[in-house]
PASEGU-660263 format. One line per 10 residues: their letters; for each residue x, y, z negated of N, C-alpha, C, O, CB. Coordinates in steps of 0.2 Angstrom, whole numbers, plus 5000, padded with zeros to 4 digits. Glycine has a CB too. Layout:
BEGIN
a> X Y Z X Y Z X Y Z X Y Z X Y Z ~ ...
END
This chain:
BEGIN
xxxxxxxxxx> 5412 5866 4764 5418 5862 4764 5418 5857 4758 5415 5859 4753 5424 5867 4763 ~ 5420 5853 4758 5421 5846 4753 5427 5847 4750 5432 5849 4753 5421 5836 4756 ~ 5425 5847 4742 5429 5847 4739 5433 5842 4734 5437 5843 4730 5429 5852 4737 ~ 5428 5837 4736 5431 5832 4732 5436 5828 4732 5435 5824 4737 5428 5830 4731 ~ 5441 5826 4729 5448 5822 4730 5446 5812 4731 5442 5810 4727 5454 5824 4723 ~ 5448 5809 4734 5449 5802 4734 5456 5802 4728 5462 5804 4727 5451 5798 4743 ~ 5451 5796 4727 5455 5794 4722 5462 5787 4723 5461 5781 4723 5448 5792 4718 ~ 5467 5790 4725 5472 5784 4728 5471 5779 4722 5470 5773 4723 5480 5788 4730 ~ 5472 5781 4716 5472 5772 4711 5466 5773 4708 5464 5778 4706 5479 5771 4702 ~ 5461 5766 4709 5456 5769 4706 5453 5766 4699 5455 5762 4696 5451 5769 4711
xxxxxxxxxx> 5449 5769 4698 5443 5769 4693 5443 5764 4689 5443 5759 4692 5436 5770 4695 ~ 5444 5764 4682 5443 5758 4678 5440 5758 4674 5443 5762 4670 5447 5755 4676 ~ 5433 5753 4671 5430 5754 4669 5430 5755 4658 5426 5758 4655 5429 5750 4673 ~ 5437 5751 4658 5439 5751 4650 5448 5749 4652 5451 5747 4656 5433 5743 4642 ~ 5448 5752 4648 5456 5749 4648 5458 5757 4644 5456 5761 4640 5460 5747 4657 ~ 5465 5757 4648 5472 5763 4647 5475 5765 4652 5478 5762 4656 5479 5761 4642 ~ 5474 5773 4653 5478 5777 4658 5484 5780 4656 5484 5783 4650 5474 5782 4660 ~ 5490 5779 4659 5495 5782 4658 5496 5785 4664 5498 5782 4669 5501 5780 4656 ~ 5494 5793 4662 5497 5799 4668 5503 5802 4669 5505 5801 4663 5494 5804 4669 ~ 5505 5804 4671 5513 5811 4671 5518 5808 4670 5523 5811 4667 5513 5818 4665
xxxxxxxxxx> 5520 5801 4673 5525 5798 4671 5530 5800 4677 5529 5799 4683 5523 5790 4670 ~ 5536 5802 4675 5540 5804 4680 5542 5798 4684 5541 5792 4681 5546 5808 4677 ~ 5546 5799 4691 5542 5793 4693 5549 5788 4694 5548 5783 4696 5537 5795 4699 ~ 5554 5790 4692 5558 5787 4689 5560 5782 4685 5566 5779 4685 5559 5789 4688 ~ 5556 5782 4681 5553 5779 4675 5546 5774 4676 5546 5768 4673 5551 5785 4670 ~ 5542 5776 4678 5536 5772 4682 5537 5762 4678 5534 5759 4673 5538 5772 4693 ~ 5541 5761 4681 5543 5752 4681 5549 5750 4675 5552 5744 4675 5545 5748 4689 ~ 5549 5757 4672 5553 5756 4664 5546 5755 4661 5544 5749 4660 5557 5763 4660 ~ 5542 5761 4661 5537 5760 4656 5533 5754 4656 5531 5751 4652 5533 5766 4655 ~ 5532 5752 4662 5527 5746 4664 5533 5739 4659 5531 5734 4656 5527 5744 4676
xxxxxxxxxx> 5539 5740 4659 5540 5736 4656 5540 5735 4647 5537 5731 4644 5545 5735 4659 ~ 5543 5739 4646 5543 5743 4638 5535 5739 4637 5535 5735 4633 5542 5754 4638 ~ 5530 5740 4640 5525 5739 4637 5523 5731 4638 5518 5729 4635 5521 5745 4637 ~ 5527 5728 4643 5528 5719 4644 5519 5719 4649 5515 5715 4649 5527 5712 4633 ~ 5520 5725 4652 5516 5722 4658 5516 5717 4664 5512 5715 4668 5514 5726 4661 ~ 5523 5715 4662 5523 5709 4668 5519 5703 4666 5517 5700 4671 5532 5705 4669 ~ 5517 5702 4661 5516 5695 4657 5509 5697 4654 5507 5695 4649 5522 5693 4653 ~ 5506 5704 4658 5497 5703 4655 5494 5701 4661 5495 5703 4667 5492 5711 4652 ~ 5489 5697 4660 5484 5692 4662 5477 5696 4665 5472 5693 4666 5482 5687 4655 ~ 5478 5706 4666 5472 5707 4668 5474 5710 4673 5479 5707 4676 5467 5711 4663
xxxxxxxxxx> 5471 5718 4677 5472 5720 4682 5476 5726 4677 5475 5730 4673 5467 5720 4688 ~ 5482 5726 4681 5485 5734 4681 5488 5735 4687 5489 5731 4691 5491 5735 4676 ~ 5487 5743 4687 5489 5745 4694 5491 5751 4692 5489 5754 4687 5483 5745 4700 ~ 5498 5751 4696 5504 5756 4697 5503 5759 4702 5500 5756 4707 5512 5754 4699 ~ 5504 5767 4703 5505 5772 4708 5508 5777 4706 5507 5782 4701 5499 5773 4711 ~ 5515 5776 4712 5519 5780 4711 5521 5785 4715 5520 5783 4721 5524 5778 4709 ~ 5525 5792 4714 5525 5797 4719 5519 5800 4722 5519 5803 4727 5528 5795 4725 ~ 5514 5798 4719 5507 5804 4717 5508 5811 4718 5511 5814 4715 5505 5805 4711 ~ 5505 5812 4722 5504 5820 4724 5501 5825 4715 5495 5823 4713 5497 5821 4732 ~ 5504 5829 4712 5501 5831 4705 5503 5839 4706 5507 5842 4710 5505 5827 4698
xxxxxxxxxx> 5497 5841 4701 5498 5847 4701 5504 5850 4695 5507 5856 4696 5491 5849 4701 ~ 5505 5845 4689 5507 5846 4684 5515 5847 4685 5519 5852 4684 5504 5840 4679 ~ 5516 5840 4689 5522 5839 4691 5520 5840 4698 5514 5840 4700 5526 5832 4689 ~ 5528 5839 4704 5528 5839 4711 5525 5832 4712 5520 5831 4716 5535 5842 4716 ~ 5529 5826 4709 5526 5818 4709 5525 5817 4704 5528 5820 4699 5530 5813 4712 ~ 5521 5813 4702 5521 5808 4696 5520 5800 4699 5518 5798 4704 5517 5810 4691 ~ 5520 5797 4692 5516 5790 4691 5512 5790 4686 5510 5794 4682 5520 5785 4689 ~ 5510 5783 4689 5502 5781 4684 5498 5776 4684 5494 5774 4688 5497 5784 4685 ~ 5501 5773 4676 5499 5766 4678 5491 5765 4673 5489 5768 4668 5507 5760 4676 ~ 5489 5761 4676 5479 5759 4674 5482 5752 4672 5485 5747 4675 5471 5759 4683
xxxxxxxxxx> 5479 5752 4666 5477 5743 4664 5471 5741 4660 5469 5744 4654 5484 5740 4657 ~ 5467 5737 4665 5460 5736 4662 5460 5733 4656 5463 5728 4655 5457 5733 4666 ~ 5457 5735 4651 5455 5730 4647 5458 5730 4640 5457 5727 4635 5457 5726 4651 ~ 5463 5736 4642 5469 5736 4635 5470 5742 4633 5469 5747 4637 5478 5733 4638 ~ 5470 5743 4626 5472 5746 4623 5476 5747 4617 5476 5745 4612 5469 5748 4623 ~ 5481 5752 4621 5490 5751 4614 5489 5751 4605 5484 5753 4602 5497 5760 4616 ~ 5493 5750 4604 5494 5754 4598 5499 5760 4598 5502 5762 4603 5496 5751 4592 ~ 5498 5761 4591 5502 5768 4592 5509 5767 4592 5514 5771 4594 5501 5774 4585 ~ 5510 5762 4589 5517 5759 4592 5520 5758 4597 5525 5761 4598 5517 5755 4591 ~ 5516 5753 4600 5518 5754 4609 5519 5757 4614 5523 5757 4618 5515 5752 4611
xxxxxxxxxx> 5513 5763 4611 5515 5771 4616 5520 5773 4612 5524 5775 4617 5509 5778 4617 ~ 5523 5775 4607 5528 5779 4604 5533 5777 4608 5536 5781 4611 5528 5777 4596 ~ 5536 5769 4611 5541 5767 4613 5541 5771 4623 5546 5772 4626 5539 5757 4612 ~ 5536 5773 4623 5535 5776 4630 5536 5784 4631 5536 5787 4636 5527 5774 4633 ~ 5537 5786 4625 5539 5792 4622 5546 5792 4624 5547 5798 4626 5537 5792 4616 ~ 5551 5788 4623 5557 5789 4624 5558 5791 4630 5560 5797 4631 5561 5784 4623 ~ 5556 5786 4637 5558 5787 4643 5551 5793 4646 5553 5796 4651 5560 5781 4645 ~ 5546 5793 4645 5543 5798 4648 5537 5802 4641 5532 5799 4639 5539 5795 4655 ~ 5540 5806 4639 5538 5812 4634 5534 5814 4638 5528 5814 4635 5543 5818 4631 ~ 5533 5816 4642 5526 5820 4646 5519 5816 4647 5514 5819 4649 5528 5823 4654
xxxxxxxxxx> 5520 5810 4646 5515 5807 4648 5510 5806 4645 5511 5805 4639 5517 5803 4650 ~ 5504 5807 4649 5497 5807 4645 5494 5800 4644 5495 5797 4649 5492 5811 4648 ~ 5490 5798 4638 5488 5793 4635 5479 5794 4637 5476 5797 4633 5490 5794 4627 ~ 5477 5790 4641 5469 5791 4641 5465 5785 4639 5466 5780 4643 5466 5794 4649 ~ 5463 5785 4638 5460 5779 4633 5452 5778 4636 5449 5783 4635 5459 5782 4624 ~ 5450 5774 4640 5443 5773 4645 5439 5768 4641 5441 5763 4638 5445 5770 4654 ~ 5432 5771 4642 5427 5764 4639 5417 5766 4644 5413 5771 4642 5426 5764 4625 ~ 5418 5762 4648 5413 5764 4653 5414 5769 4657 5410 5774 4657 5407 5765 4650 ~ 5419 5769 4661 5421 5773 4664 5421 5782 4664 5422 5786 4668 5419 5771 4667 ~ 5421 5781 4656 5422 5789 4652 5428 5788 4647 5430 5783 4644 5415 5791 4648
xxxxxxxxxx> 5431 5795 4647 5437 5797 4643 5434 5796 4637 5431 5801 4635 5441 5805 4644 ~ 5435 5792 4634 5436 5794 4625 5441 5795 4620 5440 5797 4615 5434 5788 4623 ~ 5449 5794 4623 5455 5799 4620 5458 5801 4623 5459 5797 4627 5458 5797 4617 ~ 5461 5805 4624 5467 5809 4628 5474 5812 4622 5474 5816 4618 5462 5819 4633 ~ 5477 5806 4623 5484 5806 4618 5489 5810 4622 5489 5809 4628 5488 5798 4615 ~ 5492 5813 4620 5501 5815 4623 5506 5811 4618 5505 5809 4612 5503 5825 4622 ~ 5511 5810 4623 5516 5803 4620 5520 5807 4615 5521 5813 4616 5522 5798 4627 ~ 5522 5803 4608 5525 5806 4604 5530 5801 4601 5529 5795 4598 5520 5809 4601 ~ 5537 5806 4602 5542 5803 4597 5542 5800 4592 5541 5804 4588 5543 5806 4595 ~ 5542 5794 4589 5541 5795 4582 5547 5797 4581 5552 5799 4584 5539 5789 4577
xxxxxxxxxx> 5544 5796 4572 5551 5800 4568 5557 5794 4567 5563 5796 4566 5549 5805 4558 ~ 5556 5787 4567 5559 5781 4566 5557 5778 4570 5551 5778 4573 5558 5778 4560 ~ 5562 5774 4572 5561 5766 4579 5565 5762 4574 5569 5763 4570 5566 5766 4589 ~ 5561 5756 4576 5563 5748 4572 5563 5744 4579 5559 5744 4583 5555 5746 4566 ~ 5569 5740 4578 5569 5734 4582 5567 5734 4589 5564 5730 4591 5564 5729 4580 ~ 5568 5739 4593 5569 5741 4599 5573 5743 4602 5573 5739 4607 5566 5743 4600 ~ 5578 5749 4602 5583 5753 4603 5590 5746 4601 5591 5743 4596 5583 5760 4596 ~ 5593 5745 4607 5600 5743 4605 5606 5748 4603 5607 5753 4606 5602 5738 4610 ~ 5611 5746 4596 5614 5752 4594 5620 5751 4599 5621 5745 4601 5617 5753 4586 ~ 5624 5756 4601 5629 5759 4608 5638 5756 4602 5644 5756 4604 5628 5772 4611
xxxxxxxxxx> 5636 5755 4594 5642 5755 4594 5644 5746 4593 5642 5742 4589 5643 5761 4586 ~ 5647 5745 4598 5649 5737 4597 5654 5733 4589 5658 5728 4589 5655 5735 4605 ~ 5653 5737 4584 5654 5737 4579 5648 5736 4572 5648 5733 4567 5656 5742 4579 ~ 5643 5740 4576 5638 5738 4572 5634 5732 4569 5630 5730 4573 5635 5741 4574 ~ 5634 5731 4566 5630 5725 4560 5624 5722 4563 5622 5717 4561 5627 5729 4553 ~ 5621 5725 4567 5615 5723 4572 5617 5719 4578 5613 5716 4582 5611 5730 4575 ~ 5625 5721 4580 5628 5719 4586 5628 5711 4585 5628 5706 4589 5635 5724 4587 ~ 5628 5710 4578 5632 5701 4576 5630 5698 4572 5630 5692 4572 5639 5701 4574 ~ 5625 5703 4568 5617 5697 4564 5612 5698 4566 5609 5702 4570 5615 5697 4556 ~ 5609 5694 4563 5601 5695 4564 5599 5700 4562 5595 5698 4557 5597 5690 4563
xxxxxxxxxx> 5599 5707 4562 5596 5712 4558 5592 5717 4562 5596 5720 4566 5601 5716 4553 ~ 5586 5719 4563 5584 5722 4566 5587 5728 4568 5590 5731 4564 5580 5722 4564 ~ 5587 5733 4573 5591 5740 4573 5584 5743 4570 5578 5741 4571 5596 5743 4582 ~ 5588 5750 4567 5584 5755 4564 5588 5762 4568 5594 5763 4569 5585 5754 4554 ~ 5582 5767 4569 5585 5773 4571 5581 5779 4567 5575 5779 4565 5585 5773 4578 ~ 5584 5784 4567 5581 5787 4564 5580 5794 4571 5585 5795 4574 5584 5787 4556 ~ 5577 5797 4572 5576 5803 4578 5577 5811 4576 5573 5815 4576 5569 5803 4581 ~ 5582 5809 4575 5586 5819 4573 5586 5822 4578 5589 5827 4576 5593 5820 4571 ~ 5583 5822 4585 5582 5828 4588 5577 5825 4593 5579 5821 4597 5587 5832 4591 ~ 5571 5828 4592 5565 5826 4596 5567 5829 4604 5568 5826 4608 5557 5830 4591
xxxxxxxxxx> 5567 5834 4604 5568 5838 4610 5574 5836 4613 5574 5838 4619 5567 5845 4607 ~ 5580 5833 4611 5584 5831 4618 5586 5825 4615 5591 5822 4617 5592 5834 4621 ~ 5581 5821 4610 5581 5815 4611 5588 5813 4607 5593 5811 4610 5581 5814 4618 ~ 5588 5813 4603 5596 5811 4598 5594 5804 4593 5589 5806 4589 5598 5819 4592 ~ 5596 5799 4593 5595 5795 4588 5599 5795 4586 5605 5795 4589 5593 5791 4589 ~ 5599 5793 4577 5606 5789 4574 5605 5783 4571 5599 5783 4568 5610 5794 4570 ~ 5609 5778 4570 5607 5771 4571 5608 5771 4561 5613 5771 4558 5614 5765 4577 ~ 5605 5770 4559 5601 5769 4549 5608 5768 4547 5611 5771 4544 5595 5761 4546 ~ 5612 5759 4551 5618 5755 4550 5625 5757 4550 5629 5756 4545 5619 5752 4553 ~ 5626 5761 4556 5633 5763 4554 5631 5770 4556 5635 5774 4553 5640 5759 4560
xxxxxxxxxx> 5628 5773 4559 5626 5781 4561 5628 5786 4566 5630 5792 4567 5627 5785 4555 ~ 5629 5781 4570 5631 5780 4578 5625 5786 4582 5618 5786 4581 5630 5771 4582 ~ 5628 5789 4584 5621 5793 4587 5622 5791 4595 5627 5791 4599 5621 5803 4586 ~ 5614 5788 4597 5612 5788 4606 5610 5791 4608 5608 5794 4603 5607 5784 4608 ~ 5608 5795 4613 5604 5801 4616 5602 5795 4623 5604 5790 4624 5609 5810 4619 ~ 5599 5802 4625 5593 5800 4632 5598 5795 4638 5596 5789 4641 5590 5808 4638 ~ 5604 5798 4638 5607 5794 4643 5610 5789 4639 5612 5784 4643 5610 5798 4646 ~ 5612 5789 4634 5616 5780 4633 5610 5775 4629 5612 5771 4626 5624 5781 4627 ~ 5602 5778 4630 5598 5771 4625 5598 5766 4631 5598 5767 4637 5589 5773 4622 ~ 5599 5758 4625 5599 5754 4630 5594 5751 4625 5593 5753 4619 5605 5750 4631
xxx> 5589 5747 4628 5581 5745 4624 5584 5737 4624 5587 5735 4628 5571 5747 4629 ~ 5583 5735 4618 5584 5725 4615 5579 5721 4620 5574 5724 4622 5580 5723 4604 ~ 5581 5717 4621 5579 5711 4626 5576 5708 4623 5574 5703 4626 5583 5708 4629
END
C-alpha cells in the first residue's frame, strides 16, 4: 500500500510557509502581511484536511522572508500558526507565532477619545494578557481584546 500524501499546495523552493492558520483568518493574515501587492507567487489553501486541526490554512510565498515583526502582527489573529522558513526546498526554521509584549502603529485604539484617534501619533499597546489576548492602549489605557481589535489602514 502507498503511503504517500499529494501534496494539494505545492512545494516551494525558498520563500515562507504559514501552516495552521485557522481558516477563518486565512485572507486576514494574507493581508496583515500586504500580500495583495507582492510581485512573486503566493499561494493560499484553505479548508485543508489537518491532522493538528479538523481544517486549516496555508499560505506559501516564494521568495520572501518576514521579520519578526511582521509575523508578530499574525500572532494576533492566528496564535497557532507555524512559521517555516524554506531555502532549496528544505526546512531551515520552524517558528511558532508569537505575541509580542508591545504593538506599535498597527492596532487602532476602540476608544474615539483617544489622542491617536485625532493626531498623528502612532497607537502604542502594550499586551497584558497573552493568552486571551488583552491589550491596553499606552494613551488613554483603553483595553481591546480579540474581539474588538480593529488593525490601522
Amino acid at each position: 500500500m502507498d503511503t504517500k500524501k499529494e501534496l494539494v499546495v505545492p512545494r516551494i523552493e525558498n520563500g515562507t510557509v504559514i501552516d495552521h492558520i485557522p481558516t477563518e483568518v486565512v485572507y486576514q493574515v494574507a493581508h496583515i502581511l500586504g500580500l495583495e501587492k507582492y510581485e512573486d507567487e503566493v499561494l493560499i489553501g484553505n479548508y485543508l484536511s489537518s491532522q493538528k486541526f479538523i481544517r486549516k490554512g496555508i499560505i506559501k510565498v516564494k521568495n520572501k522572508h518576514f521579520t519578526k515583526e511582521e509575523l508578530s502582527k499574525i500572532s494576533l489573529v492566528a496564535p497557532m500558526a507555524s512559521i517555516i522558513n524554506i531555502k532549496d526546498y528544505e526546512v531551515v526554521e520552524k517558528l511558532e507565532a508569537e505575541i509580542p509584549d508591545h504593538i506599535e502603529n498597527f492596532i487602532k485604539c476602540m476608544n474615539p477619545m483617544c489622542i491617536t484617534n485625532h493626531e498623528k501619533i502612532a497607537t502604542k499597546f502594550d499586551v497584558v494578557d497573552k493568552e486571551n489576548l488583552k491589550l491596553r492602549c499606552h494613551y488613554c489605557e483603553k483595553f481591546t481584546t480579540k474581539e474588538t481589535i480593529r488593525f490601522c489602514e
